[in-house]
C-alpha positions in Angstrom: 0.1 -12.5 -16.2 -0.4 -11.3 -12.6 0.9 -7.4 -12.5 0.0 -4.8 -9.6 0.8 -1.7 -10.6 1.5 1.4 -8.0 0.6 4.8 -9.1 -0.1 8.4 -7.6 3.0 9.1 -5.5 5.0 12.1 -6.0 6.6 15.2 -4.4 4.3 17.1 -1.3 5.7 19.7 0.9 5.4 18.4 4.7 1.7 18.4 5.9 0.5 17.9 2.2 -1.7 14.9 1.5 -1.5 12.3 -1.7 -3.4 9.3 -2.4 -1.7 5.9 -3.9 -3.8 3.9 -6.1 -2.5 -0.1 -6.6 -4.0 -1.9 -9.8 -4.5 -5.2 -10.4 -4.5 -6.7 -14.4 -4.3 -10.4 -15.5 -6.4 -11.1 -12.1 -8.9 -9.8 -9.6 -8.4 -8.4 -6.6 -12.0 -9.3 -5.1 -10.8 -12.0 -2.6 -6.9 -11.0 -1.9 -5.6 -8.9 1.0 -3.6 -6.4 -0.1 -0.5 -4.7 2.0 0.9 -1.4 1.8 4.8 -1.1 2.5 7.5 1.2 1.8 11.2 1.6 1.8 13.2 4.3 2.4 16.8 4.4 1.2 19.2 2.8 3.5 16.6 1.1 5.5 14.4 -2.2 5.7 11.1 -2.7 3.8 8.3 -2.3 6.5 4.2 -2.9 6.6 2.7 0.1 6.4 -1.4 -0.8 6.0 -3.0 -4.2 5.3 -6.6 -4.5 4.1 -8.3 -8.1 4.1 -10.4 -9.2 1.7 -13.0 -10.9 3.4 -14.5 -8.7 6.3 -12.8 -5.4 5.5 -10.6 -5.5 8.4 -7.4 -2.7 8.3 -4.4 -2.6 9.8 -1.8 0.7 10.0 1.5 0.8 11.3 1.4 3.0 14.5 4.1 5.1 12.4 0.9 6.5 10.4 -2.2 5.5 12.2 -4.2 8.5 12.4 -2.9 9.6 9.2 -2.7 7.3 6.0 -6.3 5.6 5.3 -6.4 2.1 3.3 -9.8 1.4 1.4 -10.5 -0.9 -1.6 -12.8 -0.6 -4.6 -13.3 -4.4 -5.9 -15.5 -3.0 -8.4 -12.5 -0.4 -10.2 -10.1 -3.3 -9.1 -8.0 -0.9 -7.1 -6.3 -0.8 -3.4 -5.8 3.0 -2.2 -3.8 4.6 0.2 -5.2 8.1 1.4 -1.7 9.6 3.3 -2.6 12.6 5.1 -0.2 15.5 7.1 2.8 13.6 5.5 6.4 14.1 6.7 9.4 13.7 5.7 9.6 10.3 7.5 7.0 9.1 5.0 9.5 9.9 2.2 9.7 6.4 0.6 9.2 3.7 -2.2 5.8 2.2 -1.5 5.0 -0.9 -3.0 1.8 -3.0 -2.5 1.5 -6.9 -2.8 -0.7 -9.5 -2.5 -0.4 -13.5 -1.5 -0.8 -16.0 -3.6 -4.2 -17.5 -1.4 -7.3 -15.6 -1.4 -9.4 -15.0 1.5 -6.1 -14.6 3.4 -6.1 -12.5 6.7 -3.1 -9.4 7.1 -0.2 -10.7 7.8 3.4 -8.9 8.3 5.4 -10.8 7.1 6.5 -10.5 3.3 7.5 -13.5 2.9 3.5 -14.6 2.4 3.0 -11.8 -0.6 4.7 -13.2 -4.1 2.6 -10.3 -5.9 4.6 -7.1 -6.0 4.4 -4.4 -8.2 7.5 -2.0 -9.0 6.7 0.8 -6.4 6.0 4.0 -6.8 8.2 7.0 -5.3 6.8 9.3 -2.4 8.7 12.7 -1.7 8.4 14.6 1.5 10.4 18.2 1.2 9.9 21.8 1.3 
């Protein structure tokens, strides 16, 4: 079975940093593009970062551009998200997913990723 699992989020006062890790079991994730998104209660799911397989290309939402860093390590089978000088804005689920096509490029919409895993819960407070 294909699972992605989220892990590393947790409470940080404002300005703090934390680093997401999303693992892959029952597949590889050498050839997917994996996306980043979040939601916060009350509001919609929305992209955060996107990393391609292929050429390494990014993508960050201009919400945390300058702050949050997406990198991959094919080799430990992981997708990370380095979130830096975090607010309270920040303060979400964040879930990563991939498509069901390798070699894909990022796209926004969700509706192309049918790999989710359960999230895992980012606190921004003082």
């Amino acid at each position: 079975q294909v699972h992605l699992v989220e892990s590393g989020g947790g409470l940080v006062q404002p300005g703090g940093s934390l680093r997401l890790s999303c693992t892959a079991s029952g597949f590889t994730l050498d050839g997917y593009t994996i996306h980043w998104f979040r939601q916060a209660p009350g509001k919609e799911r929305e992209g955060v970062s996107c990393i391609s397989s292929s050429d390494g290309y990014t993508y960050s939402a201009d919400s945390v551009k300058g702050r949050f860093t997406i990198s991959r390590d094919d080799a430990k089978n992981t997708v990370y998200l380095q979130m830096n000088s975090l607010k309270p804005a920040d303060a979400a689920v964040y879930y990563c997913a991939a498509p069901i096509f390798t070699h894909t490029v990022c796209s926004r919409t969700e509706l192309v990723y049918v790999y989710w895993g359960h999230g895992t819960q980012v606190t921004v407070s003082s």
